[in-house]
N, C-alpha and C positions, 0 to 999 in steps of 0.2 A: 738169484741162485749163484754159487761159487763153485766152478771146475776147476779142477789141474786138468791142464791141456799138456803138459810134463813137466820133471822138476824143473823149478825155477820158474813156469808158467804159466798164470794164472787167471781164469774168465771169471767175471760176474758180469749179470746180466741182471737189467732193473729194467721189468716191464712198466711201460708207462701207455695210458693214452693221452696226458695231461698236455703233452707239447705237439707243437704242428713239425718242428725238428728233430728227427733223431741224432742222436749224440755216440760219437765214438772218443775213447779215451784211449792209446798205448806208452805205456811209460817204461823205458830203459831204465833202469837205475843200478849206480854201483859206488862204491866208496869214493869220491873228488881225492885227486892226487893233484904236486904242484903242478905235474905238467896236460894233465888231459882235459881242466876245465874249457881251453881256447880251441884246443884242436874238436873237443867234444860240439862246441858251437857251431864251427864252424862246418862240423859235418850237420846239422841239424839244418843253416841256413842251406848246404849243398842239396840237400834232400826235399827241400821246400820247395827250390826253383827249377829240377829239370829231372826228367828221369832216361831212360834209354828211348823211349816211344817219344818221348817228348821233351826234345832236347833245351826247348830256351822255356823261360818262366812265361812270355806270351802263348806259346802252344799248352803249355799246362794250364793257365788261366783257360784258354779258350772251353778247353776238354771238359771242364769242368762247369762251367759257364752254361757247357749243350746238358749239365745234369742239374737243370734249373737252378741252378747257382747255386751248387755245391759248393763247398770252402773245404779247405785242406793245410791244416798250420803247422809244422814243428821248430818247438823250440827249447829252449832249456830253465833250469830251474834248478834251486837247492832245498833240501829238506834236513837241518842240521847239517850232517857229514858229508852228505847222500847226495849224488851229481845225478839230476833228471835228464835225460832226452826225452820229449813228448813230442807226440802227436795227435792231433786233434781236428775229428771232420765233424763237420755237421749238413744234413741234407734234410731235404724235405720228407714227411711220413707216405711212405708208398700210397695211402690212399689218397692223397691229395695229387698226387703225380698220375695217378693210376698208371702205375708201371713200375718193373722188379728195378725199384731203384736202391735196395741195401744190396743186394749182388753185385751192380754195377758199379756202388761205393767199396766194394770190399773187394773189388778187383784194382781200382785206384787203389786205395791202400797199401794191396799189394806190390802195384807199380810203384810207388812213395819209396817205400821201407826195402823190400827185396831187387829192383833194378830200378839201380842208380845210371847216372851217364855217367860211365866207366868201363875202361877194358884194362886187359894186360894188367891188372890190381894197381891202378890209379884210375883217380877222379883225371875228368876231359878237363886238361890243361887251361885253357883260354876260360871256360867256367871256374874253376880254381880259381885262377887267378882273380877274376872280376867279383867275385864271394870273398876273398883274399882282402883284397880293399875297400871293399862296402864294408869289412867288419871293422876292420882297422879305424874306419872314418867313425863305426858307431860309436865306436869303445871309444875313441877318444871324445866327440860329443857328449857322452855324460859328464866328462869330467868339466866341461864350458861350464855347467850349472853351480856353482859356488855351494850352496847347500850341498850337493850332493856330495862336490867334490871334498867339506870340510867334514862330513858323513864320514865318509872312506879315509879321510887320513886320520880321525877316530881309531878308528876300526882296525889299523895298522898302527897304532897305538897300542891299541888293547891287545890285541892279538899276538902270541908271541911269536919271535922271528922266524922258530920252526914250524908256527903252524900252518897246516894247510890251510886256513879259514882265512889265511891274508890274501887267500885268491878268492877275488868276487866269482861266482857261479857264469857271468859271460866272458871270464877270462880275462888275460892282460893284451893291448896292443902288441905288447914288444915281443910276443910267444910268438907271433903271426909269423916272422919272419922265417924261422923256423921248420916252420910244418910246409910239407909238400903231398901234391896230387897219391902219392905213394904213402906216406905215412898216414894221412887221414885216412885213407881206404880202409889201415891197417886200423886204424881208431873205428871203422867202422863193423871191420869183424868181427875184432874184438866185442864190440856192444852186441850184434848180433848173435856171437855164441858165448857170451859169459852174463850178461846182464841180469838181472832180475827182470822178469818182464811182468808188468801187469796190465790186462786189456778190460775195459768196461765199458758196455755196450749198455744204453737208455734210451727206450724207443718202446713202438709199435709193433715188435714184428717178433713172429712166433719165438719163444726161445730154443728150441731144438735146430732152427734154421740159421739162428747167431752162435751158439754150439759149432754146429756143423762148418759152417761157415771159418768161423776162426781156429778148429783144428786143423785146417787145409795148411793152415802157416805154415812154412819152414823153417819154423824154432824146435832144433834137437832142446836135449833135457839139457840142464846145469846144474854145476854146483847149486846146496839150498843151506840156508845155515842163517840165523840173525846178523843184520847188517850194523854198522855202528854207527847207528843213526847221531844218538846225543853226543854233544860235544861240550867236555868241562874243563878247564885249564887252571892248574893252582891260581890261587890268588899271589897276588904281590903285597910286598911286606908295607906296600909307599903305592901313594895314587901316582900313576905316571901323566905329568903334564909336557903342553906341548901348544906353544905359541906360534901362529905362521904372521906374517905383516903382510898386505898388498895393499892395491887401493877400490878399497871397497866401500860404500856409502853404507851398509848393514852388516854390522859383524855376525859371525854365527858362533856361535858357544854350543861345543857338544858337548855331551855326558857319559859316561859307561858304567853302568853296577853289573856286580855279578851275581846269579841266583845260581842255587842249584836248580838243575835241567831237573823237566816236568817227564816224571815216569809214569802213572799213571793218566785217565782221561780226566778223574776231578782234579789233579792238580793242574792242569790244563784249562779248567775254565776259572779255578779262581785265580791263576794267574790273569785270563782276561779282564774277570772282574776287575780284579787289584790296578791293572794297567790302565782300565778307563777313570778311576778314581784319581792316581795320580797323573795321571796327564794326558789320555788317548781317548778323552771327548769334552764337550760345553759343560760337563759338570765335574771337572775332574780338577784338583788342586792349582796345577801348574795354569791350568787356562785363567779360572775366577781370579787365583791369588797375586799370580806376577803380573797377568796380561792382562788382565780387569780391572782390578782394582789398585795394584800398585801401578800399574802403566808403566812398565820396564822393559816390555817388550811387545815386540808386532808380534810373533806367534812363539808358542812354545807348548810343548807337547812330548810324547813321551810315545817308547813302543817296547814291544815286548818279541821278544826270537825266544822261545820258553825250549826249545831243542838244542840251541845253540847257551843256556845260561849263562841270557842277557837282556838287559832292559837299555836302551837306549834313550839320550834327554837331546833335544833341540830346539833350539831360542834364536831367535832373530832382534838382535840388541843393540845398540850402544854401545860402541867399547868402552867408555868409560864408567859403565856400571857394570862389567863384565862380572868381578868380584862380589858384589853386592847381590846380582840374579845368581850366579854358583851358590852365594849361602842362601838364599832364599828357596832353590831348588833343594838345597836339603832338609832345609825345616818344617816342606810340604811333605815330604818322605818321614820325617821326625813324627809329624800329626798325623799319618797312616801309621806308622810304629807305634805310637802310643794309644790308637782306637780312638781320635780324636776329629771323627766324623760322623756323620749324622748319619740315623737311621733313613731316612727323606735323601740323601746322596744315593745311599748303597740302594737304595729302590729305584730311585729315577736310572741309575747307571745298569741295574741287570733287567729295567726294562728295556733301556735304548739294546742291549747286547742281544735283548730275546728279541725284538723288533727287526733287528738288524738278521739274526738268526732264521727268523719265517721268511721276512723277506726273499733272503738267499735261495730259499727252499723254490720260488717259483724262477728260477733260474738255474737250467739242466747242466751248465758248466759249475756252478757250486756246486750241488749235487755229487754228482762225477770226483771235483775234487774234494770233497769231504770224505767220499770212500776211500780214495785211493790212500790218504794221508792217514787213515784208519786201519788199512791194510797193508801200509807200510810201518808205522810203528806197532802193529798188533792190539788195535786195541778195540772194541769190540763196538758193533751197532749199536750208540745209543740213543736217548732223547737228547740234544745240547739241550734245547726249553727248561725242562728238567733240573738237568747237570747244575745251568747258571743259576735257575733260580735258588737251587740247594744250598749254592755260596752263601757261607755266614761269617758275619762280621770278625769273629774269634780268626776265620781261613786268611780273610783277608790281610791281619795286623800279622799273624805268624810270615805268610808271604812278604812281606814288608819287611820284617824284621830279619829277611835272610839276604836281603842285598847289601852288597857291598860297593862302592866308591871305589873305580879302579883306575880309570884312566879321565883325563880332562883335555880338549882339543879349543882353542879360541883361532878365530880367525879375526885377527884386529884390521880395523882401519886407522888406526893410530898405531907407530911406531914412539 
């Protein structure tokens, strides 16, 4: 069932008895700007590890621990344009506990989200601070990872200079410096009276008393209006390429096309389709064709951002066949463009997606986030099962035939 709890504020509740966890979901969400993806993070890690009652992340663990080991996460997320703060508990179903333990979680909660360790409207300094640097240290860890790292300078490739989308959703290191005990507070206001909020509650327990329960919040109303979720940028006249040299024993060759963003839910699943055919499973072009059979590469594979209109390619190669996998990666997209795939592909591939689909289903955090990304771009409870299987061959080659070749990234080990 679906309440507004006020504008801008919104409950569903999915009774379940299927799980021994109940499942809480609350998601901020507002359009990502250059500068509030880092400070947004970093209020999400401050919110995790201490609150006024409970000032270090060991007294929170503890508290939590005496609620049979309740768990309590927030973190962040992008959805297209769309900058997420979440939070997510999960506890045991009151009858296994035999005791009001959703009140006791929803009083946590409250402590999480509504008092923080803060007075005089800054965050407690010395905790700042030490969130301050554990983020800095993360941020820059992903970039150690070479794949990821030739990922993202992709990605700043394609992306143009103005756009906001050249900020990854955990922010940049270099923003950290920046932000103070005083200004994140102010990022945290701000989320707390303009955000979009949406709460989802999946459990055991009466719905009137999860109702009741989450009107209590202290979220006034807000603004209400469609968010700009999708994000489509002209194309370029020219692929923009772009060579880095280190020394690396595995070059990584990435790729960029651009599709138009997925408006509706069916274009949403045959872009899935489409994406495991060419390259996002064991039966899918890029795998058989380079990596099987021509042996050109240790992996390559493909993904799909359908909000963002983008399909991404990555190969793990040889740099002196860099050239040689680039056209080979297009000639597999060439044989999806021209319906030059078996009917025996496209079934093995939207069964592995319905498989993958149920699967999900016995797992309350898929669940939770299948709604929520439903009732963030508006689009309506449906079967996926369904959806995917509906995919036909004709869906597939038009999807195909709308991308575009935009940007090319190689990471050579050869200068």
């Amino acid at each position: 069932m679906h309440y507004r709890l006020a504008d801008g504020v919104n409950l569903e509740v999915i009774s379940s008895k299927k799980f021994k966890l109940n499942q809480i979901l609350i998601n901020f969400a507002t359009p990502q700007t250059v500068s509030n993806a880092t400070s947004r993070h970093l209020l999400a890690n401050l919110l995790e590890t201490s609150t006024r009652n409970y000032p270090t992340q060991t007294a929170l663990a503890d508290q939590l621990a005496k609620l049979y080991g309740a768990d309590i996460g927030v973190g962040v997320s992008r959805l297209g344009q769309l900058h997420c703060v979440r939070l997510k508990a999960s506890f045991v179903n009151d009858h296994f506990a035999q005791t009001d333990l959703f009140s006791q979680m929803v009083t946590m909660v409250k402590e999480v989200l509504f008092n923080p360790l803060a007075t005089n409207g800054q965050f407690d300094a010395a905790t700042f601070n030490r969130q301050a640097t554990n983020l800095k240290t993360t941020i820059k860890g992903y970039y150690d990872e070479k794949q990821f790292w030739a990922a993202r300078q992709l990605l700043d490739l394609y992306y143009r200079k103005d756009a906001v989308m050249q900020v990854p959703s955990f922010g940049r290191a270099r923003d950290i410096d920046r932000l103070t005990p005083a200004s994140v507070y102010q990022t945290y206001q701000a989320m707390l009276a303009n955000d979009r909020v949406d709460i989802l509650f999946l459990g055991d327990v009466d719905e009137q008393v999860v109702r009741s329960a989450f009107a209590d919040f202290p979220l006034a109303g807000r603004m209400t209006g469609p968010l700009p979720i999708r994000y489509q940028q002209p194309l370029y006249r020219q692929v923009q390429r772009q060579v880095n040299y280190q020394a690396v024993s595995q070059a990584k060759l990435n790729l960029a096309y651009q599709l138009p963003v997925c408006e509706q839910k069916e274009q949403y699943y045959t872009g899935l389709v489409f994406n495991d055919l060419f390259g996002g499973s064991p039966y899918s072009q890029l795998y058989l064709n380079i990596r099987e059979r021509a042996s050109l590469a240790y992996y390559a594979s493909s993904r799909l951002l359908p909000f963002n209109g983008l399909v991404t390619v990555q190969a793990g190669i040889n740099s002196a066949v860099a050239t040689r996998v680039e056209k080979m990666v297009d000639e597999q997209l060439t044989l999806l463009q021209t319906g030059r795939f078996t009917a025996d592909q496209l079934t093995e591939v939207k069964r592995g997606l319905i498989n993958q689909y149920r699967s999900g289903n016995d797992l309350a955090g898929n669940i939770l986030g299948r709604r929520l990304t439903n009732r963030l771009l508006g689009f309506p409870d449906q079967d996926g099962v369904a959806l995917i299987d509906a995919v036909t061959k004709e869906q597939v080659v038009q999807v195909a035939r709308s991308l575009t070749k935009q940007a090319v990234f190689l990471l050579s080990g050869e200068n």
